[in-house]
Residue, then its C-alpha position, 0 to 999 in steps of 0.5 A: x780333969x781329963x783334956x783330949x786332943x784330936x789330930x789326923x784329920x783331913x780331905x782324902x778320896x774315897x778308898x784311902x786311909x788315915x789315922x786319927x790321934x788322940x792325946x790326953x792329958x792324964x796323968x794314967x787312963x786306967x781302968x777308962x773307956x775311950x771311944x771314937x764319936x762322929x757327927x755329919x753334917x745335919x746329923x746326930x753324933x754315933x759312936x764309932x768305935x771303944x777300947x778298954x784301956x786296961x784289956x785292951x777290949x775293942x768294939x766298933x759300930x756296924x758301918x766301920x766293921x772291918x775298915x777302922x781300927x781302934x788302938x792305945x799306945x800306954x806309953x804316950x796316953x794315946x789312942x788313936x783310929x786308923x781307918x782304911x777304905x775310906x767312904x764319902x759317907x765317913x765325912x763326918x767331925x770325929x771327936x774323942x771322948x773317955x770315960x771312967x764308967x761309960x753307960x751300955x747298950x746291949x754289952x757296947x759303951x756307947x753312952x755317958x762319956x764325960x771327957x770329950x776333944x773338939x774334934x777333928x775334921x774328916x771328909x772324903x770325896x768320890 
């Protein structure tokens, strides 16, 4: 069983950065996937960004190129988002999420993650 806790959250104003943590309590990640997901308000959850946790392989969601990053520290079993240039429309909930064999779309892990945190609340103003 893998349990996943977010933190890093809060209100910030649009051009600013934060850093979003994820902590885990397992024993080692790997050979998984861990991702990034959001849901704003009245919308579906998209996928944010992913890394392997053996390689170290990154991939990001279009909207988030260039601005987050997706990073592990081996050591702490924690993976976290630094996200810069923050944009109202990054308000969202950010929820963690790993997976031993996440399914793919087009090379991307984006789907079939079965080990989620209960997210953490971002929301940036104008």
């Amino acid at each position: 069983q893998v349990q996943l806790v977010e933190s890093g959250g809060g209100l910030v104003q649009a051009g600013d950065s934060l850093r979003l943590s994820c902590a885990a309590s397992t024993r080692t990640f790997s050979n998984y996937y861990l991702a990034w997901f959001r849901q704003a308000i009245g919308k579906e959850r998209e996928f944010v960004a992913a890394i392997t946790w053996n390689s170290g392989r990154t991939y990001y969601a279009d909207a988030v190129k260039g601005r987050f990053t997706i990073s592990r520290d081996n050591a702490k079993n924690t993976v976290y988002l630094q996200m810069n240039s923050l944009k109202p429309e990054d308000t969202a909930v950010y929820y963690c999420a790993a997976d031993f064999s996440p399914r793919t779309v087009l090379g991307v892990p984006l789907r079939g993650y079965d080990y989620w945190g209960q997210g953490t609340q971002v929301t940036v103003s104008s």
